[in-house]
C-alpha positions as CSV (number, residue, x, y, z in Angstrom):
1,X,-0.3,-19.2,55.8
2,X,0.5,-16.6,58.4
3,X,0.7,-13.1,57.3
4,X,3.5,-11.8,59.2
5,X,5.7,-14.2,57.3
6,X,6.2,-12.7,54.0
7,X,6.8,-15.6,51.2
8,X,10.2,-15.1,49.4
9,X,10.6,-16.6,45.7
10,X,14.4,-17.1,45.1
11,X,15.6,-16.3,41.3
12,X,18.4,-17.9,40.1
13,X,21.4,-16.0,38.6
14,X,20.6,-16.7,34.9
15,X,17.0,-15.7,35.8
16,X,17.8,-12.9,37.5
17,X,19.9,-11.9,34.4
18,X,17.2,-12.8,31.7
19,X,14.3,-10.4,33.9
20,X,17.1,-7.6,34.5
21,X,17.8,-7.6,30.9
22,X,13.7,-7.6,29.4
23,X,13.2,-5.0,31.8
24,X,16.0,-2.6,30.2
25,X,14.8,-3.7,26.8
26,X,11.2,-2.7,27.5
27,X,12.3,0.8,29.5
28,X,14.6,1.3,26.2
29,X,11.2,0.5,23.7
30,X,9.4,2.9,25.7
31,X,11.7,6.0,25.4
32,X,11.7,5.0,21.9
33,X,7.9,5.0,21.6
34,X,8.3,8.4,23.9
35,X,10.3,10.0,21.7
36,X,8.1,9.1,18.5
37,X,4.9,10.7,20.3
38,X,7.0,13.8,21.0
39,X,8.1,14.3,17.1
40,X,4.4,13.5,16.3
41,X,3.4,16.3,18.5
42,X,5.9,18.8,17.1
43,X,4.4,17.6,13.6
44,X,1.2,17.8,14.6
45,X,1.6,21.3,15.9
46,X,4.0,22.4,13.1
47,X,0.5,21.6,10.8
48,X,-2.0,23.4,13.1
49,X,0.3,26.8,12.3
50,X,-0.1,26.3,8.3
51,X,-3.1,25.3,8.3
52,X,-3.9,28.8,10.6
53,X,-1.7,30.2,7.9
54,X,-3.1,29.3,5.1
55,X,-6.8,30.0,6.4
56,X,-5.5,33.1,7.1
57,X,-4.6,33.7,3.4
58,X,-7.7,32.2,2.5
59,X,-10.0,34.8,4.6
60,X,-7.6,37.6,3.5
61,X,-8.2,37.0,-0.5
62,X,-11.9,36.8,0.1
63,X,-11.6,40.3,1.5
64,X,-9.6,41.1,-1.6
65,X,-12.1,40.1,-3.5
66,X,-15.2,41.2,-2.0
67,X,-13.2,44.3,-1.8
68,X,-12.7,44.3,-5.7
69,X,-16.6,43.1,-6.2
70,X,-18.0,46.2,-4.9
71,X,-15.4,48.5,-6.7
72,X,-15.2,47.1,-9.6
73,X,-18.1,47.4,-12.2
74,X,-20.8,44.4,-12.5
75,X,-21.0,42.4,-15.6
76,X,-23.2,39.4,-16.5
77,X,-20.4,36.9,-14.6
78,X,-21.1,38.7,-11.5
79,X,-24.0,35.6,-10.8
80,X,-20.5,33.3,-11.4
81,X,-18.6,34.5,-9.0
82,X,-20.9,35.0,-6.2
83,X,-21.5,30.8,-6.8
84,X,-17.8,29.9,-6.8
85,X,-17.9,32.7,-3.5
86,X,-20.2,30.6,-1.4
87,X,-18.4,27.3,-2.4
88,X,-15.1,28.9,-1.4
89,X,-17.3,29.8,2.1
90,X,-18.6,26.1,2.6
91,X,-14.2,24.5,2.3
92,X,-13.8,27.4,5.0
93,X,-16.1,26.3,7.0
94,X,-15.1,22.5,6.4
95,X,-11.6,23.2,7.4
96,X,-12.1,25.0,10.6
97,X,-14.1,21.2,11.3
98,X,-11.4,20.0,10.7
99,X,-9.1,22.4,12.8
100,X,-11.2,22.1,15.8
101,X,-11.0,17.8,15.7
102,X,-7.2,18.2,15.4
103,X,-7.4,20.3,18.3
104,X,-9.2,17.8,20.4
105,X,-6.9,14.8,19.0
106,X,-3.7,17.3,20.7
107,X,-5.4,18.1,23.8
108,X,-6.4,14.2,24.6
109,X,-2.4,13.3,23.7
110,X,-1.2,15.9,25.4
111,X,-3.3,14.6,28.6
112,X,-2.0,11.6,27.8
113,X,1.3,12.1,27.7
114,X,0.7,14.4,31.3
115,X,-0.5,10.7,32.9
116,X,2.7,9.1,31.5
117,X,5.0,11.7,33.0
118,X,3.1,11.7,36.1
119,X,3.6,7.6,36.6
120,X,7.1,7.9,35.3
């Protein structure tokens, strides 16, 4: 073949039609699938803030009560509480785990979704 000749492929009116119309269809699926992804994100950032939130509370009652430990006189429970203190430390720690994974998970969508917009 010679390659200053482009080749031509001639489509006829119904086929023309039928591509036209899988083409909208799949443009309309992906602003669907686009607007999913952008409630997840909302969702998924609307969690991150409670879960700050709440961790928040959490760290401020366990100033309360180390607060209240050293005011407060001792009693034989004292050995009690300082065992239900350091499991209450080891679900803090596990949380902020899993705060920081969540945070990895948004950054890589949000990446993502920085490629899409940059293609579309």
């Amino acid at each position: 073949m010679n390659n200053q000749n482009p080749v031509y492929v001639r489509f006829s009116l119904e086929e023309a039609l039928f591509s036209k119309g899988n083409l909208v269809s799949y443009e309309i699926e992906i602003l669907k699938l686009l607007r999913i992804l952008k409630k997840y994100e909302l969702y998924k950032k609307e969690e991150i803030l409670i879960r700050t939130k709440i961790i928040q509370n959490l760290q401020e009652m366990k100033k309360n009560l180390n607060f209240l430990d050293k005011e407060l006189p001792k009693t034989k429970e004292v050995e009690e509480i300082k065992k239900a203190d350091s499991d209450f430390d080891v679900l803090v720690k596990m949380s902020e785990k899993k705060d920081q994974s969540t945070l990895d998970l948004e950054r890589q969508l949000e990446e993502i979704q920085a490629r899409i917009k940059a293609f579309g």
